[in-house]
Wavefront OBJ file of the C-alpha trace (Angstrom):
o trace
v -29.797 -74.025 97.556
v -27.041 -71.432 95.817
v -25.376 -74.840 94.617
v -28.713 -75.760 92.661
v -29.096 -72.449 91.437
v -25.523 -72.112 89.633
v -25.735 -76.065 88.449
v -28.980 -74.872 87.030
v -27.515 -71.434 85.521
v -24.858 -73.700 83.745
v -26.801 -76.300 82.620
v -29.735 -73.421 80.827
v -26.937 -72.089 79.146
v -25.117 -75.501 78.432
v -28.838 -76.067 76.567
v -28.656 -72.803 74.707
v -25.198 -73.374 73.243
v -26.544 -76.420 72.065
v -29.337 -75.015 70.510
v -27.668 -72.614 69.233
v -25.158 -74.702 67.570
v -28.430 -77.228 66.399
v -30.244 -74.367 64.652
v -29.219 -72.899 60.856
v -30.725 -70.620 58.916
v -30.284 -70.918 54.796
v -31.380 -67.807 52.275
v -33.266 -68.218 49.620
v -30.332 -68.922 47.219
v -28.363 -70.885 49.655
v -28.189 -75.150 50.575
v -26.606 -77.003 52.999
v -24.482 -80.234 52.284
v -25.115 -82.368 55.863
v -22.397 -84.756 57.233
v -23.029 -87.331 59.990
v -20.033 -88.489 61.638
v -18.435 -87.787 57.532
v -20.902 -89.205 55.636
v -23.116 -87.450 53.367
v -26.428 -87.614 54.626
v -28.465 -85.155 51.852
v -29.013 -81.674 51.047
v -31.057 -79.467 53.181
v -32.249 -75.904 52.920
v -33.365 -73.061 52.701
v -35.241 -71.788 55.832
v -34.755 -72.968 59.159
v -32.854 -76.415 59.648
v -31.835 -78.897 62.600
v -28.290 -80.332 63.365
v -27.509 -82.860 65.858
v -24.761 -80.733 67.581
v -21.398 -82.681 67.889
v -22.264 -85.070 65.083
v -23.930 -83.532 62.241
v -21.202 -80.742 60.081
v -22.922 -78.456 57.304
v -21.182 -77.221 54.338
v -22.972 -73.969 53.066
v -23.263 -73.754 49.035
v -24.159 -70.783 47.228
v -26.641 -71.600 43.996
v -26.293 -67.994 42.625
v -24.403 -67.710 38.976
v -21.081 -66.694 39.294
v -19.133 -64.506 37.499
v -15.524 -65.348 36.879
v -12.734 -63.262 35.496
v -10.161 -65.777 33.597
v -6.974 -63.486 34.156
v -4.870 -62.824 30.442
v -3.297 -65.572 29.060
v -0.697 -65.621 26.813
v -1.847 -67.807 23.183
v -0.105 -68.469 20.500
v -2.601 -68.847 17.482
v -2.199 -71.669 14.971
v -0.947 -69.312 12.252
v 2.278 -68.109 14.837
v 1.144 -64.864 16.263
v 0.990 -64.182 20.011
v -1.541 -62.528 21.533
v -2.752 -62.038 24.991
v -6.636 -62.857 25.639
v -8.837 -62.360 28.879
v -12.297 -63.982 29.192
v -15.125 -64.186 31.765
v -17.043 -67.581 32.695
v -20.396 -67.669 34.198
v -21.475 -70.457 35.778
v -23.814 -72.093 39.011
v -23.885 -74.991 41.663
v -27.146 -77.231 40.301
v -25.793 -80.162 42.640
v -24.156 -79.205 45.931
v -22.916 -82.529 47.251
v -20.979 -83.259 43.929
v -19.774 -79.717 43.785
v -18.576 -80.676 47.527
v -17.893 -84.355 47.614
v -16.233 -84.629 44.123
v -13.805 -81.793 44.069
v -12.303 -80.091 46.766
v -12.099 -76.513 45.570
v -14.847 -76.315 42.696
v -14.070 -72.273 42.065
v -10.206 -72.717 41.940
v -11.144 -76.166 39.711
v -13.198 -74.351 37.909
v -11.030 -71.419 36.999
v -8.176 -73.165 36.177
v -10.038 -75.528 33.926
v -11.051 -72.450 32.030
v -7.804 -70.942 32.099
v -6.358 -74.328 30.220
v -9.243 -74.643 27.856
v -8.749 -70.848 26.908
v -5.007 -71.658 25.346
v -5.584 -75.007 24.346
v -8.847 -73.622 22.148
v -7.733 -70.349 21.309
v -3.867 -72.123 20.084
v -5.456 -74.175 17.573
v -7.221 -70.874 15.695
v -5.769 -68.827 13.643
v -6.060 -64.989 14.112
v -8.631 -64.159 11.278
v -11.044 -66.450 12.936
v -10.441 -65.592 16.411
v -10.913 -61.749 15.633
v -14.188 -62.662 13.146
v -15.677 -65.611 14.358
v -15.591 -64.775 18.095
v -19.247 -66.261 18.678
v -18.138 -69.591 17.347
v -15.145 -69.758 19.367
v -17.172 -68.416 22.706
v -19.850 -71.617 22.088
v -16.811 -73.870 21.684
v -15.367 -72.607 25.275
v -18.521 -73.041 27.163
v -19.170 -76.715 25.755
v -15.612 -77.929 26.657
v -15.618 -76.291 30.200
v -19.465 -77.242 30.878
v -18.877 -80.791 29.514
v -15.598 -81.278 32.529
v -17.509 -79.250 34.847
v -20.887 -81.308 34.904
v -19.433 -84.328 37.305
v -18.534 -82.058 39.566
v -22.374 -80.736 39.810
v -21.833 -76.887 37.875
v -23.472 -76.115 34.837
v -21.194 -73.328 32.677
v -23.896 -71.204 31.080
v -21.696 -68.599 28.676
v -17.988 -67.867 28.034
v -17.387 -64.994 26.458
v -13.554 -63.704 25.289
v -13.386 -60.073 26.536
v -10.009 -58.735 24.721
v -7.621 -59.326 22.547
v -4.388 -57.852 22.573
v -2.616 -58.024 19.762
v 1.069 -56.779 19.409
v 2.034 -53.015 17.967
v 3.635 -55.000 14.994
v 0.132 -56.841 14.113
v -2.005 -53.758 14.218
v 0.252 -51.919 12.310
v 0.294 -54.633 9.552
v -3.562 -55.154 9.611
v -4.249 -51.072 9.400
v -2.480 -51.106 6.312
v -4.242 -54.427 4.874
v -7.379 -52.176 5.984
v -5.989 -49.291 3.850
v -5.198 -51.047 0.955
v -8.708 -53.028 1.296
v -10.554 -49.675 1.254
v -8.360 -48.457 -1.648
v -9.134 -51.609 -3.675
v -12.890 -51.076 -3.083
v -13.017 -47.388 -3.851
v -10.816 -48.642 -7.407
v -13.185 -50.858 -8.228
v -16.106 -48.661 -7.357
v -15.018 -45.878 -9.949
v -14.475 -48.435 -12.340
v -17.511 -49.885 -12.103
v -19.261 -45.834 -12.632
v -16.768 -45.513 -15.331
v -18.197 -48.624 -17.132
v -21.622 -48.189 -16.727
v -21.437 -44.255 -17.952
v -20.063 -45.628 -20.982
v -22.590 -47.917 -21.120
v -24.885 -45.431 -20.841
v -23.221 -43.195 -23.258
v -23.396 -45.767 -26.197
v -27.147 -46.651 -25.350
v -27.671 -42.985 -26.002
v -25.111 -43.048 -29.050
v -27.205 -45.694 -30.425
v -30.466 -43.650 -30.157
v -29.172 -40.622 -31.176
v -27.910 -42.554 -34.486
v -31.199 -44.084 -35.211
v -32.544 -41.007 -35.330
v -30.993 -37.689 -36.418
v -34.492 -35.446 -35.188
v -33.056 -36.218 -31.452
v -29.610 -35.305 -31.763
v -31.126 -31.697 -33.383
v -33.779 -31.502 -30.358
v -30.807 -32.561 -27.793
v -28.401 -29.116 -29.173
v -31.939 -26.471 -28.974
v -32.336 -27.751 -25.436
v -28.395 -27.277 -25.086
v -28.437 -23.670 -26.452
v -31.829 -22.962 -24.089
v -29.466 -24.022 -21.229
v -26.584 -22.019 -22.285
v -28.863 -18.958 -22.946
v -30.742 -18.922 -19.823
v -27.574 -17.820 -17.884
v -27.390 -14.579 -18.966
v -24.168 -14.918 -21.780
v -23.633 -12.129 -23.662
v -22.034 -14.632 -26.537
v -22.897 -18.198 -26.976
v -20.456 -20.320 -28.921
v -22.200 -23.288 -29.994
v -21.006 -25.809 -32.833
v -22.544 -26.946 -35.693
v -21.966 -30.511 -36.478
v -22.078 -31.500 -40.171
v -24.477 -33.863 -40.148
v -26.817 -31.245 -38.929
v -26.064 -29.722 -42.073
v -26.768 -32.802 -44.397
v -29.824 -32.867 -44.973
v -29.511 -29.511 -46.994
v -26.447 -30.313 -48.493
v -27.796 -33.402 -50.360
v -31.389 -31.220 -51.299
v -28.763 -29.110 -53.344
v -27.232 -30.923 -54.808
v -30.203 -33.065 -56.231
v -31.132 -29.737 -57.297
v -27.566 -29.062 -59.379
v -27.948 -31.826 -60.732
v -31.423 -30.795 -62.073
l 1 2 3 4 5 6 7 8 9 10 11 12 13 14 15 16 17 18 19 20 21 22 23 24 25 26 27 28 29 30 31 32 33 34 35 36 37 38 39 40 41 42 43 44 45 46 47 48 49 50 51 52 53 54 55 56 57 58 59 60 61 62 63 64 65 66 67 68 69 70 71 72 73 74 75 76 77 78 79 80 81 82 83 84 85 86 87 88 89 90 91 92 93 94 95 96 97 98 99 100 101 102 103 104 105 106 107 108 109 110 111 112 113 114 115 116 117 118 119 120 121 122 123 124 125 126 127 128 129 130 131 132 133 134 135 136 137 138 139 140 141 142 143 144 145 146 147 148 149 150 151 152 153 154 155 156 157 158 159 160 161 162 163 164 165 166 167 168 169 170 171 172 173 174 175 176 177 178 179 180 181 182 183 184 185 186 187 188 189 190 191 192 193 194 195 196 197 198 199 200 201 202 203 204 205 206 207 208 209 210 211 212 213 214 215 216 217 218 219 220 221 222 223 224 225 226 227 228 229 230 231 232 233 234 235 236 237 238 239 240 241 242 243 244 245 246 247 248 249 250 251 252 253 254 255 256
């Protein structure tokens, strides 16, 4: 009777290690790649699954993006000037048994692949364009990595280049092209007022010459300025052809 009783101890909890080992539980954002005696037998998840203990092996695959750091890599850019650029890749698993079966590390893969894309894009721009057209060059990263990446069942949805370090020589050079960019602009700015007063000032020439009434009104509202603050002598000139009109009256009168 005691031997029944341990033979039927071991054999209950014979049947719960096998039950346990049978049952798997998958999250939401989690599937399981299934192998029966090493052959892929489907994808199964999430919520509560069945193994047959001994024979059936589960891979667990995450289907959340990931975020990947690409560490700094040392570029040289088409026009010869080395700089050191980071970058960050995000991508996600859309097929778990590719992302299993057809590479055996599909982070590391991954990560290198973007590693190696970063200096083999990066080498053949040149500097201007990798500091200005950074968006291009981003879109250009993501459909190289995504288009190696998509056998292996990972879709790469955004690159984007992080920093850019340039060397103490290259900003120095660049913050004096800045300087003598803002120079030229505020030279051609006071040129540009400088041309268009003139402009102005022969419009009004012009006006003034046509007729001789408005250069007389334009000195009384000159002197009205002058004498509102309060001189206590007011020098203002007389120009002669204010003064010609009388002139000419007398002498049509000595000649009389």
């Amino acid at each position: 009777m005691q031997t029944f009783s341990v033979w039927s101890i071991v054999l209950i909890v014979f049947a719960v290690i096998l039950l346990a080992s049978a049952i798997r539980i998958l999250r939401e954002y989690e599937r399981a790649v299934v192998f029966r005696l090493g052959r892929l037998t489907g994808i199964k998840g999430p919520g509560l699954i069945l193994l047959i203990p001994v024979i059936d092996k589960m891979v667990r695959v995450s289907l959340r993006t990931v975020v990947m750091d690409v560490p700094p890599q040392d570029v040289i850019t088409q026009d010869n000037v080395s700089v050191k650029v980071n970058a960050v890749v995000y991508f996600r698993v859309i097929q778990p048994g590719k992302a299993v079966v057809e590479v055996e590390n599909y982070l590391m893969a991954t990560s290198q692949l973007s590693q190696t894309t970063l200096r083999s894009v990066l080498g053949q721009s040149e500097l201007d364009d990798l500091l200005g057209q950074r968006e291009k060059i981003n879109q250009k990263l993501q459909q190289i990595i995504d288009a190696h990446t998509e056998p292996w069942g990972i879709k790469v949805s955004n690159v984007e280049v992080k920093q850019i370090d340039l060397p103490q020589e290259m900003q120095r050079a660049m913050a004096k092209q800045a300087e003598a960019e803002r120079e030229r602009r505020s030279k051609v700015i006071a040129a540009e007022g400088e041309f268009q007063a003139s402009q102005r000032l022969a419009d009004a020439a012009q006006i003034l010459g046509e007729q001789p009434s408005a250069l007389t009104l334009r000195y009384l509202q000159t002197l009205r300025e002058i004498a509102t603050e309060n001189n206590s002598t007011t020098i203002f000139p007389v120009p002669v052809d204010l003064l010609k009109p009388f002139l000419e009256q007398r002498l049509t009168k000595g000649s009389e």
